[in-house]
C-alpha positions as CSV (number, residue, x, y, z in Angstrom):
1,X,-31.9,6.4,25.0
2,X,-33.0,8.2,21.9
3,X,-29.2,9.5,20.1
4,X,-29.5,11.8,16.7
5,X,-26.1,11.6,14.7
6,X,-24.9,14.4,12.6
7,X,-22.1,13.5,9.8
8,X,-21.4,15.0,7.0
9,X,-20.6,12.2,5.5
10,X,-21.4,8.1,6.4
11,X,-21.8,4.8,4.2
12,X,-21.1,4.1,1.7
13,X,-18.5,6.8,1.8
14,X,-15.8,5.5,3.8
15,X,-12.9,6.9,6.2
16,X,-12.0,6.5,9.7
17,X,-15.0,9.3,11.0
18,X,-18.0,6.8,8.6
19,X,-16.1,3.7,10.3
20,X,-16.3,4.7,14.2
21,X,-19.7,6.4,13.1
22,X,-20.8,3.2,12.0
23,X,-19.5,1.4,14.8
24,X,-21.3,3.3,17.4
25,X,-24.2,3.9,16.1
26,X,-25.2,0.0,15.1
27,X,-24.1,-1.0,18.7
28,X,-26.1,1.1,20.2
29,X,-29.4,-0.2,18.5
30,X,-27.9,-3.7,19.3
31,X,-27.9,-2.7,22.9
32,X,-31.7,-1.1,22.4
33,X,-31.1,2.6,21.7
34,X,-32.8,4.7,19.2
35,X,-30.3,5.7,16.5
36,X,-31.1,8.4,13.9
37,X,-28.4,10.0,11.5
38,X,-28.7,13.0,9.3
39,X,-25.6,13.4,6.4
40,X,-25.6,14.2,2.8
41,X,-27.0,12.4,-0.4
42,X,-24.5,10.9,-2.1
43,X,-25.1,9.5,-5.9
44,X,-26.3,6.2,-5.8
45,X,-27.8,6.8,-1.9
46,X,-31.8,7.1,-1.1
47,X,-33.1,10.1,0.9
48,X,-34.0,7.8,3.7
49,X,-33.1,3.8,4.3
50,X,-32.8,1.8,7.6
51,X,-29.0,0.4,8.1
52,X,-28.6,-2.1,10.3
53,X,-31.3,-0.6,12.3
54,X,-30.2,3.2,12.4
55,X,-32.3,5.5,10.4
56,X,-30.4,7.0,7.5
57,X,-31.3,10.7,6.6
58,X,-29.6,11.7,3.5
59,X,-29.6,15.7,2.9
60,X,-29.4,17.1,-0.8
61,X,-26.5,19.5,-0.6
62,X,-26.1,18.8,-4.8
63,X,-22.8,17.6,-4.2
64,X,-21.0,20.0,-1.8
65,X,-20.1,18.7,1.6
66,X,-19.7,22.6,2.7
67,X,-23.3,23.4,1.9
68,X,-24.3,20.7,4.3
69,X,-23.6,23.0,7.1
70,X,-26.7,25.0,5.9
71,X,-29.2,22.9,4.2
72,X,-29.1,20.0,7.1
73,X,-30.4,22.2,9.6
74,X,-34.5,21.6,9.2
75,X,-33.6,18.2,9.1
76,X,-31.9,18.4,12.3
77,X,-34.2,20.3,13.7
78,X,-37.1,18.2,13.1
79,X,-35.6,14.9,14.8
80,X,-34.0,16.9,17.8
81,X,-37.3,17.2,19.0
82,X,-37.4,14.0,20.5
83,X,-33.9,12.8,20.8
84,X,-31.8,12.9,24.2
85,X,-28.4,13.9,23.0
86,X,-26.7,14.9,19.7
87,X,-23.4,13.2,18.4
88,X,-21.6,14.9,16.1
89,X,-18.2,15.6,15.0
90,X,-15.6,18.2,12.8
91,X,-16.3,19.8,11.0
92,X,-19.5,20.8,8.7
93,X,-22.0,18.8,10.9
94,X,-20.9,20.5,13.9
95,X,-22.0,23.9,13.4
96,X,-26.0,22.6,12.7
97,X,-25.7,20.3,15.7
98,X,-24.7,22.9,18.1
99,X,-26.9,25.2,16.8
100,X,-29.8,22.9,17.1
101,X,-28.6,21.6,20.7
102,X,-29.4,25.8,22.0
103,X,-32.7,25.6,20.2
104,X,-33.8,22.4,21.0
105,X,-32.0,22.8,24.8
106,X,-30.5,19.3,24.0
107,X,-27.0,18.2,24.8
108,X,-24.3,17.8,22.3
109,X,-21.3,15.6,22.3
110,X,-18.3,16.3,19.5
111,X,-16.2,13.6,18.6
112,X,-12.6,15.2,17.7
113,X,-10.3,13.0,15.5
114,X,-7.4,15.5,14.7
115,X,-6.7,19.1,15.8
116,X,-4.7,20.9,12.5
117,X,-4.6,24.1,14.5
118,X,-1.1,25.6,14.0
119,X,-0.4,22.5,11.6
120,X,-2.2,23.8,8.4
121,X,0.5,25.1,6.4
122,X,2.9,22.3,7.5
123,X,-0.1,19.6,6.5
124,X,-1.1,21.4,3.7
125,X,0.3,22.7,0.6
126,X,-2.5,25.7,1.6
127,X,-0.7,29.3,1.3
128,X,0.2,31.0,4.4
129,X,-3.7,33.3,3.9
130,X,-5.4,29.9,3.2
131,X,-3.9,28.2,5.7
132,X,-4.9,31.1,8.9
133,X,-8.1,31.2,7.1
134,X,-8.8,27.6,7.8
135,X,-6.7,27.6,11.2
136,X,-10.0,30.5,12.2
137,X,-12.4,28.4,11.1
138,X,-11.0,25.2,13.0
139,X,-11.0,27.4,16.2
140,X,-14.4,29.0,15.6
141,X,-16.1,25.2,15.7
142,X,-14.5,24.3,19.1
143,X,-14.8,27.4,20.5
144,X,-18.8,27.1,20.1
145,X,-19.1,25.0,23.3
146,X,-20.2,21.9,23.1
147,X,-21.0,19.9,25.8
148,X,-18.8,17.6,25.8
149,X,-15.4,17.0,23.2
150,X,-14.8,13.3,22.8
151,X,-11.5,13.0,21.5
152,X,-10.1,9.7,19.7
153,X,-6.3,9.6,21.3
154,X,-4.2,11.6,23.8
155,X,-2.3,13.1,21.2
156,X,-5.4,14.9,20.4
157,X,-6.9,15.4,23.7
158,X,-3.6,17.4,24.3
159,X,-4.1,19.0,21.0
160,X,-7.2,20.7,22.1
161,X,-6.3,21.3,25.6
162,X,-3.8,23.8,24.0
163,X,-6.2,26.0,22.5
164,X,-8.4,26.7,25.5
165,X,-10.6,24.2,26.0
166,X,-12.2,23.4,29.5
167,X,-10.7,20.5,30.4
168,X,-13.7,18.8,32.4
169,X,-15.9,18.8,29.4
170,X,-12.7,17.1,27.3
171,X,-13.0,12.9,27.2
172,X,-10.2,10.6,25.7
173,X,-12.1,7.5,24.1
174,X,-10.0,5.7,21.5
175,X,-12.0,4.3,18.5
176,X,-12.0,0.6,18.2
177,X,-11.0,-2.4,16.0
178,X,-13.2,-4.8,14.5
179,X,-10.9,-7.9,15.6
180,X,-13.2,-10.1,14.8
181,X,-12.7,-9.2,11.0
182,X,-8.8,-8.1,11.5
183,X,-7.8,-11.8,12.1
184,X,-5.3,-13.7,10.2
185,X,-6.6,-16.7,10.4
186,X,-9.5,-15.7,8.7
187,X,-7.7,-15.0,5.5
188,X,-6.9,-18.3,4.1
189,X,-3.3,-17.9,2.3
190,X,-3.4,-16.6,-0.8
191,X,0.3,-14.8,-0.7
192,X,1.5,-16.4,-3.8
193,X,-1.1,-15.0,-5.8
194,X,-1.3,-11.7,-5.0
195,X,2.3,-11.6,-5.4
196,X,2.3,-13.2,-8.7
197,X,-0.5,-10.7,-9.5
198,X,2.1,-8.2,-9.4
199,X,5.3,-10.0,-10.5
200,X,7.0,-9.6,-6.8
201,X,7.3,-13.2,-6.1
202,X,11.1,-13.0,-5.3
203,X,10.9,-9.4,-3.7
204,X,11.0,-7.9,-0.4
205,X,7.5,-6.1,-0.7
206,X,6.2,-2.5,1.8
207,X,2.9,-2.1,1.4
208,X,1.0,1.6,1.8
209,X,-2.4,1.9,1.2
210,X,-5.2,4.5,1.6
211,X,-6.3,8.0,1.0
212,X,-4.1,10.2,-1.0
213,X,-4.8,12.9,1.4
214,X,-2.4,15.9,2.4
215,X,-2.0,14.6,5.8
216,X,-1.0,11.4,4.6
217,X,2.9,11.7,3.7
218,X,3.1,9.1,1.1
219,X,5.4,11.6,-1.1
220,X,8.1,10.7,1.9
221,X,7.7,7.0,1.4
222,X,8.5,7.6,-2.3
223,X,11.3,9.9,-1.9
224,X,12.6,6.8,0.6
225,X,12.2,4.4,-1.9
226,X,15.8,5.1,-3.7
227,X,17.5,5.2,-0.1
228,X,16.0,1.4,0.5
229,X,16.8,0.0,-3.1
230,X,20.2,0.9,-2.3
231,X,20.7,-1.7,0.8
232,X,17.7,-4.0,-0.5
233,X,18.5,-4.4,-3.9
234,X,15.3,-6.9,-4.3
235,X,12.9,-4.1,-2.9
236,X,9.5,-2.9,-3.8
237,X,6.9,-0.2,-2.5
238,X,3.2,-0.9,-3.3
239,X,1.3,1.9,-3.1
240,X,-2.5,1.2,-2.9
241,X,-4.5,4.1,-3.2
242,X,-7.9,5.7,-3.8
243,X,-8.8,7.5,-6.9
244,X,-11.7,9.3,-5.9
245,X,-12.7,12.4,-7.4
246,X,-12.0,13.8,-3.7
247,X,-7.8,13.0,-4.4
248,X,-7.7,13.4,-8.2
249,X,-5.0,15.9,-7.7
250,X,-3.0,14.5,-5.1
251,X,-3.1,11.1,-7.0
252,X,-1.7,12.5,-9.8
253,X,0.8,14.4,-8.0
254,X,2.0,11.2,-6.4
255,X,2.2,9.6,-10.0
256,X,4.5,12.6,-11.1
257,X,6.9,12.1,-8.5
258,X,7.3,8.4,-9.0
259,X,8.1,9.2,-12.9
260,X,10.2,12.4,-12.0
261,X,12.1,10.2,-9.8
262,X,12.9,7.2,-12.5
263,X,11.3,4.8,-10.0
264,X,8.7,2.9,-11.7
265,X,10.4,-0.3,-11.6
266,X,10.4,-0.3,-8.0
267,X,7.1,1.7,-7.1
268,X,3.9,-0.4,-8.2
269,X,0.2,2.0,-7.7
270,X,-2.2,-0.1,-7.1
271,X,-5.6,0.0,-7.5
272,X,-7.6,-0.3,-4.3
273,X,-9.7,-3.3,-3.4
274,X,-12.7,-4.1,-1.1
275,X,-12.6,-3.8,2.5
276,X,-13.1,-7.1,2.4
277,X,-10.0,-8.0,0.6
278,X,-7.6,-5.7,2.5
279,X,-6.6,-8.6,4.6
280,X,-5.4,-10.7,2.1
281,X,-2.9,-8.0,1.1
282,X,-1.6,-6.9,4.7
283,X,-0.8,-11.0,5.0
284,X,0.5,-11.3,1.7
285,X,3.7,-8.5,1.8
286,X,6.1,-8.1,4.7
287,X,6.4,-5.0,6.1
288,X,3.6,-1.8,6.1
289,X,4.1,1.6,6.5
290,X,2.0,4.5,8.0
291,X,4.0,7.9,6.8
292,X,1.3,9.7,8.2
293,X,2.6,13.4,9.1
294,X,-0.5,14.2,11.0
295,X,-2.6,11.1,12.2
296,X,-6.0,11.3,15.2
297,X,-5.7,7.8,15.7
298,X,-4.4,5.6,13.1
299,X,-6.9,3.1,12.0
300,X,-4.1,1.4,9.4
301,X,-1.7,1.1,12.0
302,X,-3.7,-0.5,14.3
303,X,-5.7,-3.0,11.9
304,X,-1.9,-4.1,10.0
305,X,-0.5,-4.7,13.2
306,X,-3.5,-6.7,14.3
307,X,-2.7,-8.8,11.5
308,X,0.6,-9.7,12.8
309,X,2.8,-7.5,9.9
310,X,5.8,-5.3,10.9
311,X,4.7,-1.8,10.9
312,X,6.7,0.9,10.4
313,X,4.9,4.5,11.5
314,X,6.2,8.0,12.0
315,X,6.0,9.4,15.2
316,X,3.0,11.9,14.2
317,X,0.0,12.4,16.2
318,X,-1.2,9.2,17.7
319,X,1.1,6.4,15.7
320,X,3.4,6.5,18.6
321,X,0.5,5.7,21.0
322,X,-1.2,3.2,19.3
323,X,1.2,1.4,17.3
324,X,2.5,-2.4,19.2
325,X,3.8,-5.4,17.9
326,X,6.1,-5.9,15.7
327,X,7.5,-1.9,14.5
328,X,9.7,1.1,14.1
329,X,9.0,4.6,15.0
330,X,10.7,7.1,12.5
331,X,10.7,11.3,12.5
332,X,7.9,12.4,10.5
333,X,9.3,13.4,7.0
334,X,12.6,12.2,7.7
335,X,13.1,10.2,4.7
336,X,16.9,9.0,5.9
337,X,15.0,7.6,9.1
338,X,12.0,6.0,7.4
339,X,14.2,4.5,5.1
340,X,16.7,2.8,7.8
341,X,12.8,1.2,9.6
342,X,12.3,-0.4,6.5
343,X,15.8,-1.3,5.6
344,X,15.9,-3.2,8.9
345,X,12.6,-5.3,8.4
346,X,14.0,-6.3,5.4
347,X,16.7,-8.1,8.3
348,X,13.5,-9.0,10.3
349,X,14.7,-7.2,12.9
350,X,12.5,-4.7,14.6
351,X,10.7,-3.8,18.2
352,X,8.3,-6.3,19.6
353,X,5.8,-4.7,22.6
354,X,2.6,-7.1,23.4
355,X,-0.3,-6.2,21.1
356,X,-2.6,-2.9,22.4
357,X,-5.9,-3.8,22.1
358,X,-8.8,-1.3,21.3
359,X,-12.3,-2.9,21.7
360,X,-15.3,-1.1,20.3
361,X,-17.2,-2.5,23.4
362,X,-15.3,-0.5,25.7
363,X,-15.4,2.6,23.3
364,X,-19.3,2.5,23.3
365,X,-19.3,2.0,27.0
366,X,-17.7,5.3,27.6
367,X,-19.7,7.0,24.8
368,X,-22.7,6.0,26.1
369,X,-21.5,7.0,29.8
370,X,-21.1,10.3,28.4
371,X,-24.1,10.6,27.3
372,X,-25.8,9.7,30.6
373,X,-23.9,12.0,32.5
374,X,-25.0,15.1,30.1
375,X,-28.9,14.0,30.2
376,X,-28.7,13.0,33.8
């Protein structure tokens, strides 16, 4: 099978659409397929390069991921010709894809993480005109038809099934996890020196790390933090988090509240580290904590509690679903509740439900099933 991929972003940028991106489309040349992918140049990236055996287009949009809706489309075009199917996803490479799938008379599959429809304002810090502006927007790329919507949990199968979509061309695949990386016993035991790293030796330690994104809720975990300290007086939040360009302003506001709050002895940002290093910090602190307020599938909570941590999630989007182990559940943005979760790790007492498993194998199984139904 010959598959073209259109993202408008992939490696080296990463984020949960470049990791189940990745994931599907170097399985599927391990299993024989054809794999091309068109995204954007990003500095330091060449225009084309083979990756793990996909073929890596890279579109000049000079820096603007919203112009790659435009200036991908020859691109697209060109390698259509003789694909079978076109993956894509939300939300500036769907547009081109389904516009090339009518010219090209090829079918196209969207992979749907989240669906912020009627949750943009509540998400966002958007204005009430910003936010219907993008709500439209949302609602004009699913409502182009594709043929087939792939979405990543049940949470936002239901989602999408609210705004009209036809429910027989709307698949629930979940993404998978790399358990061959996610294993504790992989990471040999370096605890002591992260801790010492950061002078929490002696300390109770939650651990949050990722994308300062809107959707993200990390301003709840801080507001939370005074609420712990008060019944764990040996507490302390780190707070690992990107400083990308992309979150500048989000970043800082995080910073602000921290200082506005008078809690920099017991909030710690952290730089972040390599992929490759996450592990060591998931094993090295006790409890983690996914305040997401809107969340597609939850790639943190399901990698932590692979690792054997406590988790402690808000009941947004997916968590609820996916989250198993050791965990809480809290009300998204209830800082009262989040805070109790974590107050009660700190007593090691928490919820225990056999670990979920989500196996990429199984998630490119029913990809690729799609796919042979459409061409079929």
């Amino acid at each position: 099978m010959k598959i073209l991929f259109v993202c408008e972003n992939y490696i080296p940028h990463y984020g949960g659409v470049e990791v189940v991106f990745k994931n599907l489309a170097e399985r599927y040349v391990k299993q024989g397929h054809h794999v091309a992918l068109v995204t954007q140049l990003l500095p330091g990236t060449k225009r084309f390069e083979v990756m793990n055996g996909v073929k890596v287009f890279r579109v000049n949009c000079f820096g603007s991921r919203n112009l790659f809706t435009f200036l991908s489309l020859l691109r697209i075009l060109k390698l259509a010709k003789g694909c079978d199917v076109i993956q894509t996803t939300s939300f500036n490479g769907a547009p081109p894809a389904w516009l090339v799938g009518k010219l090209r008379r090829k079918k196209v599959a969207i992979t749907v993480h989240e669906v912020w429809i009627g949750k943009w304002q509540k998400v966002t810090s958007l204005s009430s005109v910003k936010a219907k502006i993008h709500e439209v927007l949302e609602r004009m790329i699913y409502w182009l038809k594709y043929d087939k919507y792939i979405c990543v949990s049940d949470s936002t199968k239901k989602d999408l099934l609210k705004i009209g979509i036809d429910p027989l061309k709307v698949s629930r695949v979940y993404n998978g996890v790399e358990y061959q990386f996610w294993n504790p016993d992989k990471f040999d035991d370096r605890n002591l020196e992260i801790r010492k790293r950061f002078n929490v030796e002696n300390n109770f330690v939650y651990f949050a790390w990722g994308r300062p994104g809107p959707s993200k809720g990390h301003e709840y975990l801080i507001r939370a933090v005074p609420l712990i300290k008060k019944k764990v007086k040996n507490a302390k939040l780190l707070l690992m988090l990107s400083t990308s360009e992309q979150y500048k302003k989000k970043y800082a506001e995080l910073v602000q509240l921290v200082n506005v709050l008078g809690l920099q002895d017991d909030v710690k940002i952290i730089p972040p580290v390599k992929h490759l290093e996450l592990g060591y910090y998931l094993k090295a602190f006790d409890c983690a904590v996914i305040p997401s307020i809107a969340e597609g599938f939850g790639f943190n909570c399901a990698e932590a509690m692979t690792m054997g941590i406590p988790v402690v999630v808000s009941d947004a989007g997916s968590l609820p679903e996916v989250v198993s182990g050791k965990h809480w559940i809290f009300r998204s943005k209830d800082v009262q509740d989040l805070a109790n979760c974590v107050i009660r790790v700190s007593k090691r007492e928490w919820q225990e439900i056999p670990l979920k498993r989500f196996e990429w194998s199984d998630s490119v199984d029913k990809y690729l099933g799609v796919y042979a139904e459409l061409i079929k």
